[in-house]
C-alpha positions as CSV (number, residue, x, y, z in Angstrom):
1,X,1.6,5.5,11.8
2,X,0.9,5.8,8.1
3,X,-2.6,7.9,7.5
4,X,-4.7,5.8,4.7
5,X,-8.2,7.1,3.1
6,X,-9.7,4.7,1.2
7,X,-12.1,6.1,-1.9
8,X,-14.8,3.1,-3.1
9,X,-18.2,3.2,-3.8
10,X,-18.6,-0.6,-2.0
11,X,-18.8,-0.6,1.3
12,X,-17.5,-4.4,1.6
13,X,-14.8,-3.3,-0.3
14,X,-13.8,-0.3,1.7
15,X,-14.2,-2.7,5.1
16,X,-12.2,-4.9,3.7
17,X,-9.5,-2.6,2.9
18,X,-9.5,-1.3,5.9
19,X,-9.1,-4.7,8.0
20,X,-6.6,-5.8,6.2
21,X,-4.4,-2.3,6.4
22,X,-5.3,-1.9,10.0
23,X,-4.3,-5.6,10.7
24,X,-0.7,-4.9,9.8
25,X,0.2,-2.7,12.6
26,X,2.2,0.0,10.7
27,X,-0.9,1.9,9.6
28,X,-4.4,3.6,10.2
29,X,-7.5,4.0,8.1
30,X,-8.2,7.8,8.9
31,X,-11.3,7.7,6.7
32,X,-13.4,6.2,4.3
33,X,-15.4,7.8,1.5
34,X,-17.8,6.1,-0.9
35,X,-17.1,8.6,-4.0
36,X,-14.8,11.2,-5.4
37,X,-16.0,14.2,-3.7
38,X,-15.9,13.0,-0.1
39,X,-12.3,11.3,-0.9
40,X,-11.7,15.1,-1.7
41,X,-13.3,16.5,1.2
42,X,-11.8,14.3,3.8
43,X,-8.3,15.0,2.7
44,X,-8.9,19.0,3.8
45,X,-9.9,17.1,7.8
46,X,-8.0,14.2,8.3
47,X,-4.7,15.3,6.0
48,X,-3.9,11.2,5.4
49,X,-0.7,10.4,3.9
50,X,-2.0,8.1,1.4
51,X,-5.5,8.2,-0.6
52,X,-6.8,4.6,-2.0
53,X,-8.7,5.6,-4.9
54,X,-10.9,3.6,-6.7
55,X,-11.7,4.8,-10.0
56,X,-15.5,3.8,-11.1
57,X,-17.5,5.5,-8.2
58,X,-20.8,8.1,-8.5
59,X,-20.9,12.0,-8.0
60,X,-17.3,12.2,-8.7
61,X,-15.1,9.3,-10.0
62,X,-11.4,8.9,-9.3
63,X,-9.5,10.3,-11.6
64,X,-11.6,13.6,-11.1
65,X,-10.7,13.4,-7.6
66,X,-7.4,12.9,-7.8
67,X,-6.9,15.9,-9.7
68,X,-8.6,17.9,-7.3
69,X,-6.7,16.2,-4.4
70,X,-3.3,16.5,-5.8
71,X,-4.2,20.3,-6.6
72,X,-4.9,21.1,-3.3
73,X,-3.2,19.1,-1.1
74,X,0.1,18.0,-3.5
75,X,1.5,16.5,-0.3
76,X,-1.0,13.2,-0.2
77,X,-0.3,10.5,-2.3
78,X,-2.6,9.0,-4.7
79,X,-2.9,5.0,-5.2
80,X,-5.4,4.4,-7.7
81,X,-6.8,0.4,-6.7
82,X,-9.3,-0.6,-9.6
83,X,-10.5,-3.1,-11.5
84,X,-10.1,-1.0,-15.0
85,X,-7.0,-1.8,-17.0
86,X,-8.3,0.2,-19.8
87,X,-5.6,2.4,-21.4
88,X,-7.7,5.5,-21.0
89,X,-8.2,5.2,-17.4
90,X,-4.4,4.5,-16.5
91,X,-3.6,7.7,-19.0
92,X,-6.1,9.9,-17.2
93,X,-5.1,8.9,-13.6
94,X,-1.4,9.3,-14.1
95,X,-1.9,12.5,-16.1
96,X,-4.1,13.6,-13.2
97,X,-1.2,13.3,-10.6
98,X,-1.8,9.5,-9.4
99,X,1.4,8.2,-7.9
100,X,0.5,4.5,-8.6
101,X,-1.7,2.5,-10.4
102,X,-2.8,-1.2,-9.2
103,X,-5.8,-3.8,-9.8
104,X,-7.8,-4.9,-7.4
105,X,-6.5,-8.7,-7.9
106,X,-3.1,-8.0,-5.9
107,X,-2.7,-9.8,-3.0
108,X,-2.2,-8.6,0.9
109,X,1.2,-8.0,0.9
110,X,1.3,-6.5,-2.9
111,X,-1.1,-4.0,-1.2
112,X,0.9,-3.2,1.7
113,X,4.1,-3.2,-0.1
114,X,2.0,-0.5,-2.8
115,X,1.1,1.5,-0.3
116,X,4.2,1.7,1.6
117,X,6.2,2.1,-1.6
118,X,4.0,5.0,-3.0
119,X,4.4,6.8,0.7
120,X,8.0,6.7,0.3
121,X,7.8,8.5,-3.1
122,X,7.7,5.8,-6.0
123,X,5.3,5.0,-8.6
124,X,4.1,1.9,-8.8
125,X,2.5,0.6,-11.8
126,X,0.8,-3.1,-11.6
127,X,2.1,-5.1,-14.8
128,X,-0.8,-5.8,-16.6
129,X,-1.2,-2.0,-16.7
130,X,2.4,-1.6,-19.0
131,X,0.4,-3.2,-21.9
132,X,-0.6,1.0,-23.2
133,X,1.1,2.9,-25.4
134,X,0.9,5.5,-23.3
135,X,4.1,4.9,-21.2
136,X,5.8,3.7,-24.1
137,X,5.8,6.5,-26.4
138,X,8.7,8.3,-24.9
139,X,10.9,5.4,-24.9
140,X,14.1,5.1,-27.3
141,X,13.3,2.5,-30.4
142,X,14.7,0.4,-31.1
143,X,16.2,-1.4,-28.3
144,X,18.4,-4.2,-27.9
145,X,19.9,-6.3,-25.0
146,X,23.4,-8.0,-25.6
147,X,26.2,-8.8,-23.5
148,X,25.3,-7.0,-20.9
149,X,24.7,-4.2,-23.3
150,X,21.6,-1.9,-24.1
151,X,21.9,-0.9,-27.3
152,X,19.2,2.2,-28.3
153,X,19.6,3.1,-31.9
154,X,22.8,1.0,-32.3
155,X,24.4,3.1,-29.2
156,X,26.1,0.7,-26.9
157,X,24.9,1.6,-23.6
158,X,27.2,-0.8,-20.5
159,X,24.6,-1.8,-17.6
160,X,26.5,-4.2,-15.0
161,X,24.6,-6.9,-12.9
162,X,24.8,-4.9,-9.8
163,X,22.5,-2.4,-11.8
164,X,20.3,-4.8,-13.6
165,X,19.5,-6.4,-9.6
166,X,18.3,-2.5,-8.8
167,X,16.3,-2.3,-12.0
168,X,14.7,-5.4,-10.6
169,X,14.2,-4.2,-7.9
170,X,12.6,-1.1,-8.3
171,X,10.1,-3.3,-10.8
172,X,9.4,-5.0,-7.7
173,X,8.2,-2.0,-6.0
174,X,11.2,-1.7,-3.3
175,X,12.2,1.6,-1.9
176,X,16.2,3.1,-1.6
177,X,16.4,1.8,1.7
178,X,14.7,-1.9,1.2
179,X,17.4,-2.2,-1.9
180,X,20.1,-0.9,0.3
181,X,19.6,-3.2,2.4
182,X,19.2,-6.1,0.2
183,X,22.4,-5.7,-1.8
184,X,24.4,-4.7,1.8
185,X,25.1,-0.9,-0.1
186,X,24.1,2.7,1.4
187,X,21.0,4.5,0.8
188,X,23.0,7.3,-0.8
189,X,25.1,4.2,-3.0
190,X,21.2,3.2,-4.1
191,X,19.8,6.8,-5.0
192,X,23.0,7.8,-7.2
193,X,23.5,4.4,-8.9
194,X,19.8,5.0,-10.1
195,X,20.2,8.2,-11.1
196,X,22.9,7.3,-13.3
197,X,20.9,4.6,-14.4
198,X,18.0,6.7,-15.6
199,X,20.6,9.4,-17.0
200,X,22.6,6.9,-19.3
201,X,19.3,5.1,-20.8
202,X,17.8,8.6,-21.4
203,X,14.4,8.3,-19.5
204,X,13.2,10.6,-17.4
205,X,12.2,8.9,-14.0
206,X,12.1,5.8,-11.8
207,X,8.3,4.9,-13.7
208,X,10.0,4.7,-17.2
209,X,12.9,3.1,-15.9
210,X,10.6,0.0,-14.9
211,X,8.3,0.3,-18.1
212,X,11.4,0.0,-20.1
213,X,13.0,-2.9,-18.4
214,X,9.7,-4.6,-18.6
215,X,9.2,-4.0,-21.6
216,X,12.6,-4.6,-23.4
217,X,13.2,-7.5,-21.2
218,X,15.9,-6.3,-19.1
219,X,14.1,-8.0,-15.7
């Protein structure tokens, strides 16, 4: 079973959470915490795999707590759920270690699939939270896409369909083996095709990769 805390400072929120994630079977809510601090605290006792972190809550808020969390206990995974899009609190959480970033408006199964995806080691980024410049500012201008071409600073760069369907993919949130699976390749076939991917575009990880399809249009 997956191990999920869940950090808000409303308690019909953290009940809710907690229904919902419990009522799917393949997880349990190890603990619930109404600030930063105990969110902190409760990862040293119940060692979850997953932290649900809201970000506006008193004593200590979230992005404080993350840093603290993913000092001490690297291991646990940080999914900031909030209702801030604001470009200084998606800049601070990430910077803090945060392995995701989503708003509260995302339905049941975005949520499960979020916290699933963010176990398994990807960072998932909701897409009304691409809008900063923040995760944009390392990315290759300018950049154009033409017969099945991406073309960085006049550079023609080949991407096939079979790696445009990945890209998709991982903007969807799906893990190696769910895209494996979908496209009838290996795990392994999966992991190498998106390193290559990330290699030949010049970015550095699977979170640009998806900022710089959404944003350039790719998906």
């Amino acid at each position: 079973m997956l191990k999920v805390l869940i950090a808000d400072d409303q308690k019909l929120l953290r009940e809710s959470f907690k229904t919902i994630i419990e009522n799917h079977g393949e997880m349990n809510v190890v603990a619930c915490a109404a600030n930063g601090r105990e969110a902190y605290e409760l990862c040293g006792k119940c060692n979850p795999d997953v932290v649900l972190m809201d970000i506006s809550m008193p004593v200590c808020n979230g992005t404080e707590a993350t840093k603290l969390i993913k000092s001490d206990y690297p291991h646990v995974k940080v999914l900031i759920v909030t209702a801030s899009d604001d470009e200084e609190d998606v800049s601070e959480a990430i910077s803090n270690g945060a392995n995701g970033y989503i708003l509260k408006n995302v339905g049941t199964e975005e949520l499960m699939l979020a916290i699933k995806s963010t176990y398994h080691g990807l960072q998932i980024m909701h897409r009304d939270v691409f809008r900063p410049a923040t995760f944009n500012k390392n990315l290759k201008e300018p950049v154009r896409i033409q017969n099945n071409k991406v073309i960085i600073n006049d550079i023609e760069i080949p991407i096939s369909d079979r790696e445009v369907e990945i890209i998709r993919m991982i903007v969807e949130g799906k893990d190696n083996k769910e895209i494996g699976a979908s496209l009838f390749i290996a795990e392994g076939t999966v992991k190498n095709t998106i390193t290559t991917i990330i290699s030949k575009l010049q970015l550095k990880d699977r979170t640009q990769l998806a900022v710089f399809a959404l944003k350039n249009h790719i998906v």
